[in-house]
C-alpha positions as CSV (number, residue, x, y, z in Angstrom):
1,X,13.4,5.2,-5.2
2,X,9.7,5.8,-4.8
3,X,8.7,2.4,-4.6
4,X,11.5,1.3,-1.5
5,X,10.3,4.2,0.7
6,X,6.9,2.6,0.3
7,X,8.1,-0.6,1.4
8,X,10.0,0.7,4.1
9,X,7.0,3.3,6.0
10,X,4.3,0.0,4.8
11,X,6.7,-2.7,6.9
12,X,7.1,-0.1,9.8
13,X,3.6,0.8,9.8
14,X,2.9,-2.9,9.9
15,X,5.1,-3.6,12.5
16,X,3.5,-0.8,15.2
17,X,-0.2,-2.0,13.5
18,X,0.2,-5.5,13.8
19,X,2.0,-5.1,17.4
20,X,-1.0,-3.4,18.7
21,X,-3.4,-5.5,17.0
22,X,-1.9,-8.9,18.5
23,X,-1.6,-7.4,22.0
24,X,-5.4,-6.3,21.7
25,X,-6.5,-9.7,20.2
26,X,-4.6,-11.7,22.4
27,X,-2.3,-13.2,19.2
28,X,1.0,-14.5,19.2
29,X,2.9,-11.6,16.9
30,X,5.3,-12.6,14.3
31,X,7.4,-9.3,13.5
32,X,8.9,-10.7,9.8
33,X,5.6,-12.4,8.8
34,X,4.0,-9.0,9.2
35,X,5.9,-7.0,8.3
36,X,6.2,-8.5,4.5
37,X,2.8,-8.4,4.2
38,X,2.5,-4.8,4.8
39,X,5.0,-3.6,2.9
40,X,3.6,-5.8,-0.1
41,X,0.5,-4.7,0.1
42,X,1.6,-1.2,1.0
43,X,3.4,-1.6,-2.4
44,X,0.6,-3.1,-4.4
45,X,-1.6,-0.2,-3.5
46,X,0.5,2.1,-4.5
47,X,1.5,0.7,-8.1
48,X,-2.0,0.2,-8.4
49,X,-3.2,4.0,-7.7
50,X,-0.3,5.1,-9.9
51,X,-1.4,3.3,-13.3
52,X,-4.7,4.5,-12.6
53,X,-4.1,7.7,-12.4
54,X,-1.7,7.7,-15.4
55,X,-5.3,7.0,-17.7
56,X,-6.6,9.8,-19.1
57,X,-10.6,9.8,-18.9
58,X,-12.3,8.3,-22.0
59,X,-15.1,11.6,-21.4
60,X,-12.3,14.3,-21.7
61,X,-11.3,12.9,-25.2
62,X,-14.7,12.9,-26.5
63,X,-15.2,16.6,-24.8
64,X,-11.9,18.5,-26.7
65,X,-13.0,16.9,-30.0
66,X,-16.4,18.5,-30.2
């Protein structure tokens, strides 16, 4: 459930970003095009910061054992 709300705020966020970025670039703004890419990447970078965090540190290990 985590993971759709990310994809839904990421293609909404990329819909108002990418809106104001084409009018202030002067670009021809395709709403579906940007809109995946967001929410794919908004999804990436959060799957990604959520196994990293689930790593303990390799230092804490080493520290309870001595």
């Amino acid at each position: 459930m985590r993971y759709l709300t990310v994809i839904f705020w990421g293609f909404i966020w990329g819909e108002v970003i990418g809106y104001i970025g084409g009018q202030l670039e002067l670009l021809q703004y395709n709403s579906f095009e940007i809109g995946i890419v967001a929410a794919i990447v908004c999804l990436v970078t959060s799957v990604a910061t959520h196994m990293m965090a689930d790593k303990p540190a390799a230092n804490a290990d080493e520290a309870s054992q001595s």
